[in-house]
N, C-alpha and C positions, 0 to 999 in steps of 0.2 A: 361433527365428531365431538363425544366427548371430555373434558378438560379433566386430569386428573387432581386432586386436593390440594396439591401446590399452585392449583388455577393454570396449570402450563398446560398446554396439547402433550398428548404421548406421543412416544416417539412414532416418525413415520420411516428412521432408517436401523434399518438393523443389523450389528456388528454379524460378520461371518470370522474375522479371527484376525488378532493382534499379535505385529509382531516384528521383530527389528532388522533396519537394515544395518548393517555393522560398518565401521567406520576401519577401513584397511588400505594404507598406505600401498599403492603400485608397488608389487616385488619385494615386500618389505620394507621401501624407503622412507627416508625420516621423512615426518610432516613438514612441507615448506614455512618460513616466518609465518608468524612466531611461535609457530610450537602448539605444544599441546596447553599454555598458556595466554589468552590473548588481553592484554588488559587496555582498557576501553579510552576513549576518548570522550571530551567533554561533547562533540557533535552526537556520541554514543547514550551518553549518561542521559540527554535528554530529554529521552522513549523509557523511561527506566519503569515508567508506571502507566503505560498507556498499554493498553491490551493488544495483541497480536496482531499484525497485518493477518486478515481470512480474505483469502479470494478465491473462487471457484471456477474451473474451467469444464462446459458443458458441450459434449463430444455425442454425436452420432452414432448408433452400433455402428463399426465396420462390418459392409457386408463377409459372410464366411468365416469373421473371423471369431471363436469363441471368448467368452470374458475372462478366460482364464490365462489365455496367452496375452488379451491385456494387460492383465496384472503382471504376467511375469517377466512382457518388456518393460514397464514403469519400473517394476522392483529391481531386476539387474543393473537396467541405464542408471537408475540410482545411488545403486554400490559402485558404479563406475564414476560418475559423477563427484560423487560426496569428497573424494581427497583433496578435491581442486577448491572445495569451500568446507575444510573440517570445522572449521567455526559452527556451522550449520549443527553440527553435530555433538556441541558440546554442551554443556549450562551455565547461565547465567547466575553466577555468583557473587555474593560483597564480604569483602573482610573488614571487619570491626578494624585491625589493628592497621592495617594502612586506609581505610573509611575510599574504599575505591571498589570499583566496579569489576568484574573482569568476565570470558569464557572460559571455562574450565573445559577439559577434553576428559573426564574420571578414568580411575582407572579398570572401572570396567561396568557397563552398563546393560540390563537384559542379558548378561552373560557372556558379552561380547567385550575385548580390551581395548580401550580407547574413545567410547563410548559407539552410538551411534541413532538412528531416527526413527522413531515408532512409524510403522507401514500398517493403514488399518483394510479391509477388505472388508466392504458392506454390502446393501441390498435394498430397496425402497418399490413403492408401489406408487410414488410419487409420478403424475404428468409431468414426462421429458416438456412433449409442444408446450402446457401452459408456460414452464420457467423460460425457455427462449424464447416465447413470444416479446417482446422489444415494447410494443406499447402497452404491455400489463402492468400492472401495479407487482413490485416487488412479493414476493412471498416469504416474509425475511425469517420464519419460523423455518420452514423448508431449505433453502439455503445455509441457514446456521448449521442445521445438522448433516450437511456433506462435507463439511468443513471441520479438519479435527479439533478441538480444543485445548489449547492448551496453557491457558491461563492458570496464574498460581496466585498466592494469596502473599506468598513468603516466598525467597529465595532458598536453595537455589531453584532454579525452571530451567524447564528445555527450552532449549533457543528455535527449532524446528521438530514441526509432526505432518506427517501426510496422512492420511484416510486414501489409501492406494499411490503415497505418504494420506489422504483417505481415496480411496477408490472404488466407488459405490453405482452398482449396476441397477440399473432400471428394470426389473423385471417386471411390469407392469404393459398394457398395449404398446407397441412401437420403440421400444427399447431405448439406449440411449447408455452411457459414463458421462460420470461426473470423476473428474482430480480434484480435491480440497486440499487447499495448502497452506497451511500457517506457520509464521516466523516474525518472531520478536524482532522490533524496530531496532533494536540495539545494536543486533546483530551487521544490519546492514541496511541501505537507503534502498527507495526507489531502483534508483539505477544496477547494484548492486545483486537486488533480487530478483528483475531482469534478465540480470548475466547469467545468474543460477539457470531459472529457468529455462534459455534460449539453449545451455550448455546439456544441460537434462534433456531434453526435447532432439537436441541434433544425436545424443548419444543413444536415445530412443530408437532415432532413424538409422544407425549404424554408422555414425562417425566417431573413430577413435577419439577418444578426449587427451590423449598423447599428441593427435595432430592440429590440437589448437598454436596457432602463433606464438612465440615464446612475444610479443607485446602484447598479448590479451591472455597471459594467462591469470586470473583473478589475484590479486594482489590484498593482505588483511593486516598487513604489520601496520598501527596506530602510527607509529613513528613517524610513517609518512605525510599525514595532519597534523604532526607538534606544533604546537606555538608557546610563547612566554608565557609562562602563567596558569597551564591549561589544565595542571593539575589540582589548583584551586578554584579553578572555576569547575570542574568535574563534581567537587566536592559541593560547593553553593549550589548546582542546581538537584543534586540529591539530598542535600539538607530541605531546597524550597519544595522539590518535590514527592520526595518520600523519606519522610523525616524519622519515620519508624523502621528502618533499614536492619532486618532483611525484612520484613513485613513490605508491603507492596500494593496492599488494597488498598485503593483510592477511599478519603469518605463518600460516604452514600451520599451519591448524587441528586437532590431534589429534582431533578428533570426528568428522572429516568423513565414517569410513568409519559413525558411527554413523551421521549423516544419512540414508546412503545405506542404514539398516537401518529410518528412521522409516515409523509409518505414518501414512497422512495421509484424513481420511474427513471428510464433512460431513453436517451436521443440520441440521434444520429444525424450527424451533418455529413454531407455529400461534400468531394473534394471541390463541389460549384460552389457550394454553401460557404466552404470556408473560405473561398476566394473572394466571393462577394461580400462577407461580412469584414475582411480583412482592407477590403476595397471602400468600402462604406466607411469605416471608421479613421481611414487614413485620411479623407477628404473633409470626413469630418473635424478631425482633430489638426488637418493642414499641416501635415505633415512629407517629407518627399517620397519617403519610400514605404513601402507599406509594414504595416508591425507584424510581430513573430505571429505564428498560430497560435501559440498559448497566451502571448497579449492580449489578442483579440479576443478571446473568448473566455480568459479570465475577465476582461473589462464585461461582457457581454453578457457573463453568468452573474457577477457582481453587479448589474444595475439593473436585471434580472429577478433575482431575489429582491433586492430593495425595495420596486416599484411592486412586486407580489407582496411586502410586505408593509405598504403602505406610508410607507416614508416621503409622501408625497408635499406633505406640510409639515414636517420634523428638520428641524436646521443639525440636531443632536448626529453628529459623528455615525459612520457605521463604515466597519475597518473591514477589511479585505486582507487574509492571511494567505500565506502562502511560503513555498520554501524555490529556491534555488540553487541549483549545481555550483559549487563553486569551484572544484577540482582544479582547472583550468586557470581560478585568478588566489589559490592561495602563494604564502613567498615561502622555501620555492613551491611551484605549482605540485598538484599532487599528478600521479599518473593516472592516465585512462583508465587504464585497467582497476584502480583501488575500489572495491566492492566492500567499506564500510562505510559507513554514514560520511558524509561530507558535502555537505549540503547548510545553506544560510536562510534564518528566517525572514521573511521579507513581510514588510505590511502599510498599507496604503490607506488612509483613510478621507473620505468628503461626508459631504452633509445631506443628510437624507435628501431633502429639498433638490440640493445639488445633482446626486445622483438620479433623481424622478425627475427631475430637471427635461428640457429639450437638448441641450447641451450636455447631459450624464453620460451619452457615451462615450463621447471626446474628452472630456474632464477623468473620466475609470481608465481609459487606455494612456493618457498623460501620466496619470499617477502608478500604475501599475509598470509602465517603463522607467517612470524615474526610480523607484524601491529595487527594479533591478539590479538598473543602473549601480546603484547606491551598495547593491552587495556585489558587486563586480570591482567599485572601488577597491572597498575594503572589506572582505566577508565576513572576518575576525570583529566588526565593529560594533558595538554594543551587545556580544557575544554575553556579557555575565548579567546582561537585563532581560535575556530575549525571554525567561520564564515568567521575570513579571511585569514585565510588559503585555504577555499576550494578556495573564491572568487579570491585567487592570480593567479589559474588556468590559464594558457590559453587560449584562446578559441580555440577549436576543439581536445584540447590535454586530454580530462578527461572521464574516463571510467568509468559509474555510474552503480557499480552493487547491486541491490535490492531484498527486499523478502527472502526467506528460501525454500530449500527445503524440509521442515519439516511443513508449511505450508499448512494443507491439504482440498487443495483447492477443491479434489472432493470428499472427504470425507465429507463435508456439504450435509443432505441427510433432506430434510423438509419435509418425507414423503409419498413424491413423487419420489422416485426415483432420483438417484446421476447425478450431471450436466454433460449434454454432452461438455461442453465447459465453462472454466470460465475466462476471464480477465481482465486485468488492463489496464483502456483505459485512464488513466495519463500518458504516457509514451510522454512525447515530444522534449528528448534529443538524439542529434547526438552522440550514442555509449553509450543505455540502455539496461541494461539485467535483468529481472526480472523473479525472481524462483519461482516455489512451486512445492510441491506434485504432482506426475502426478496420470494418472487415475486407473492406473494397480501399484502394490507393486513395492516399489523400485525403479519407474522412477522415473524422471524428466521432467518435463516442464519448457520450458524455450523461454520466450518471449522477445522479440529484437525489437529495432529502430533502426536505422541508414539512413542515406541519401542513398538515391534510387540507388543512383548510384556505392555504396558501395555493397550494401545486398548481392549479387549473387557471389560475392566473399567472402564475410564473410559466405555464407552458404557452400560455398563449402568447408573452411578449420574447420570451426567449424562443419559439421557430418560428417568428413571424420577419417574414423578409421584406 
């Protein structure tokens, strides 16, 4: 296929029509905390500059069922959905005169009062079987564009867009939807945009979103992560990280053309696999009880990558990032239910040598429980260094692991039947690992970048049992 003068592929999806869901409080009622105002937390501030969470969910035709009543349970369940997380729906904006963060809810957007979510409806000739095939090489061209965009350069931006939020049918042999769904990290954590999701999805299926439990009804007032100090630390890491505020473009990143040399492939662990690797490294590590799932396979992805990257004679450092929940160990704790960022950076680092080691997997799963650990103490601690700390990094030395295996990513079910394929098509770091729930009880799914010239050796020691 042709490339057009910008050196890009043409497009292979094509818009059928844009256009808003509207953001309307049930019966008229006021929006719950905090309003049609939400001003951000420093756990918020910062994602201030890192581009959208895109994840893609790749769906089956439903037999008999046309692609038009698809769109119109997505787009309804949506307008039902949307008051229970209005944040979703509003933009990400900075004011110069208090130099803070916040959601704005406008007053009126696409014509609609209170803002609300661009709904795109597309079309593609794209191979459904090639993108769910599991052991293909990513198609990250293809994926990008069922995924709405909605990156800005400058504030303010939308905090959420769907492409059916994008909803894009396969017309092509064997049919097939695709849901694209992007939403600013600001917005809300991991966990958070789970909530969304799982609450979208059951109101798809025809579950009132009035008969959610009043303890799970998603919760966005900051207030509930206050800490001493948080409004100056809010401030420090949008000075360290977007110091041209409202501007927001990161500089040009000298890696980018490597990005565009990453390769990106997903595995699957079987709920034997995860047992036996969790069995494996507990004996090895001597340990009495066996460690988490996501221990294990953070250690496991982390020495992984290392040994695919040849750190086999390198004593030089190579860190292992990652975040954790912390909801549970702030003072006081935050509630379950809080669907904005509140999560801690955690990060672990040995010695190349160390980790290619014989001993590297006991030595990754020690270290990766103690950085837990260590944000379970205290989450709040080293909270005003975690920007440049990560930033002190190396380059090429940093193992970025993502997501949850508790994430259930094909347990999202709109109705139609549970996704043949769902992923995360933000991944564009040399030595990413991003988890969630696989399809079958008890797997894993586990999604990987690395440079191309890496992968085939990182797959051979990462599913070798």
């Amino acid at each position: 296929m042709p490339r057009n003068r910008s050196g890009n592929m043409p497009p292979m999806v094509r818009t059928r029509s844009s256009t808003a869901v509207p953001l309307a409080a049930a019966g008229g009622a006021e929006l719950p905390d905090p309003g049609r105002l939400v001003p951000l937390s420093p756990f918020d501030a910062f994602w201030v500059a890192l581009p959208p969470v895109r994840r893609v969910f790749l769906f089956r035709s439903p037999p008999g069922v046309p692609f038009s009543d698809v769109v119109g349970t997505l787009r309804s369940s949506l307008a039902q959905v949307l008051p229970a997380f209005h944040p979703f729906a509003g933009e990400l904006t900075y004011s110069p005169d208090s130099r803070a963060l916040s959601i704005v809810l406008p007053d009126e957007r696409e014509g609609f009062p209170c803002g609300g979510v661009t709904f795109v409806e597309a079309e593609t000739d794209l191979d459904f079987e090639r993108l769910v095939e599991e052991a293909a090489e990513h198609d990250q061209d293809a994926l990008g564009q069922l995924i709405p965009d909605i990156r800005r350069d400058q504030l303010p931006a939308p905090v959420m867009a769907a492409q059916g939020k994008q909803v894009t049918e396969f017309v092509g042999g064997g049919g097939g939807v695709a849901l694209g769904v992007a939403v600013h990290h600001t917005a809300a954590d991991g966990r958070g945009i789970w909530r969304f999701l799982e609450m979208w999805a059951a109101a798809a299926s025809g579950v009132e979103v009035g008969q959610v439990p009043a303890g799970s009804v998603p919760l966005h007032d900051r207030r509930l992560v206050r800490s001493h100090g948080d409004e100056e630390i809010a401030r420090l890491f949008l000075q360290q990280i977007a110091p041209n505020l409202p501007k927001i473009a990161p500089r040009q990143d000298p890696a980018l053309d490597g990005r565009r040399r990453l390769s990106r492939r997903t595995f699957t662990f079987a709920a034997s696999a995860v047992q036996r690797l969790k069995q494996r490294l507990a004996s090895a590590a001597n340990i009495g009880t066996a460690p988490s799932t996501f221990a294990a396979l953070a250690a496991h992805g982390w020495v992984s990558i290392a040994r695919a990257s040849g750190f086999a004679d390198d004593d030089a450092p190579v860190f292992a990032a990652f975040l954790a929940d912390c909801r549970a160990y702030m003072s006081p704790p935050a509630p379950d239910a809080y669907a904005g960022n509140c999560v801690a950076l955690c990060m672990a680092s040995l010695g190349g040598s160390e980790l290619a080691g014989p001993d590297g997997p006991a030595r990754a799963l020690l270290a990766v429980r103690e950085s837990v650990a260590e944000a379970k103490r205290d989450p709040l601690r080293d909270l005003g260094r975690w920007r440049t700390k990560f930033a002190a990094i190396p380059p090429g030395r940093a193992v970025v692991l993502a997501g949850s295996p508790w994430f259930p990513a094909y347990g999202v079910d709109f109705g139609f039947g549970r996704p043949a394929r769902v992923e995360l098509a933000s991944m564009n770091h040399d030595g990413e690992m991003v988890l969630v729930a696989g399809r079958e009880a008890g797997s894993v799914q586990a999604s990987v970048s690395i440079a191309a010239g890496k992968m085939q050796a990182f797959r051979d020691v990462f599913m070798a049992e």
